[in-house]
N, C-alpha and C positions, 0 to 999 in steps of 0.2 A: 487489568486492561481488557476492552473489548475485542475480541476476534471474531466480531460479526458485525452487521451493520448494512445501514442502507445509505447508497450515496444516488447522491443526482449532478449526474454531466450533459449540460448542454439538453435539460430537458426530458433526459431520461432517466429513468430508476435505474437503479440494479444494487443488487445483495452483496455482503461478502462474508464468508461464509471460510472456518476453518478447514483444510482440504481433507480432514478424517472425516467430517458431519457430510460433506457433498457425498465421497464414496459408499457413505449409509442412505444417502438421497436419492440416487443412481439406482437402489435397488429396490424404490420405488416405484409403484405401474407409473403415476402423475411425472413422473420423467421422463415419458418416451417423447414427451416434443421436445425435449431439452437433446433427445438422442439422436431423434431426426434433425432437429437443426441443426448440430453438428456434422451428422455425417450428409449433407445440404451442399458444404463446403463452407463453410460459416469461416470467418475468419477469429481467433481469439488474437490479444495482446496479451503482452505482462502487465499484470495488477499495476507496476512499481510505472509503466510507462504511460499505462492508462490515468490514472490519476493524479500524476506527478504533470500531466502535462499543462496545467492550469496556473502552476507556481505553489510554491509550498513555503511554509512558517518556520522551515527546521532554524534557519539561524536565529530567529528570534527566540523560540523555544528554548536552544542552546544556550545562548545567554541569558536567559530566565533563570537557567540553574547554574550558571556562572562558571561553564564549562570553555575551555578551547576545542577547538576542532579537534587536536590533536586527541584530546582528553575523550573527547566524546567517539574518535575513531577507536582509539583502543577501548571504551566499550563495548563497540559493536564487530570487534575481531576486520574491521576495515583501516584504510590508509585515510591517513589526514588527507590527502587530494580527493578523496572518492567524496568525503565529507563537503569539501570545500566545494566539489563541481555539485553535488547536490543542489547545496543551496542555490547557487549560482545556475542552476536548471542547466545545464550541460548536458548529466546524461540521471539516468531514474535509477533510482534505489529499486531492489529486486524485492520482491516481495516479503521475502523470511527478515529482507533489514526493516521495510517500512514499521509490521510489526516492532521491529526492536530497536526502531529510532521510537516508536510510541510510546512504549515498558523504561527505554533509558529515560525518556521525555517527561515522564509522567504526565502524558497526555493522550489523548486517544485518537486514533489514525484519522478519522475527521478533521481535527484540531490540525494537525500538519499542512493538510491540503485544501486552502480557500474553496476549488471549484469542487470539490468534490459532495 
């Protein structure tokens, strides 16, 4: 499974990027505009809400592998509800799950989320 990647939301780029390889990027000189814009007052989101806000494939996927929600929460150490509001775009998978809805998925965190 990929843990890096480029998405485009509504026109815009952006990376994602494992959070050990950022903290090796960080102490890089070509990151002080990444440093000034943050301390800017830049606003961040969660991965899982940024990109989840478009709609996502989880229940398709899920049943691709002939999974119930149930089955597929006790993969990912979550409640069948948490599973079910996913799909159902309620509320967004946090990041460490998107990854491990991709790994249980066998599919890659693109694949999950159309707009991204």
């Amino acid at each position: 499974m990929k843990t890096y990647g480029e998405i485009v939301i509504d026109g815009r780029e952006y990376i994602v990027i494992e959070k050990k390889y950022l903290a090796m990027l960080e102490e890089m000189e070509d990151m002080e505009d990444l440093r000034q814009f943050h301390a800017e007052g830049s606003v961040s989101r969660p991965l899982g809400e940024f990109i989840a806000e478009k709609g996502n494939f989880i229940k398709e996927f899920r049943k691709r592998k002939n999974l119930k929600q149930s089955e597929l929460a006790e993969l990912l150490g979550v409640t069948q509800s948490h599973v079910s509001r996913w799909e159902g775009g309620e509320i967004h998978p946090t990041t460490a799950n998107i990854f491990a809805l991709a790994k249980a998925l066998n599919c890659e965190v693109t694949d999950l989320f159309p707009g991204a």
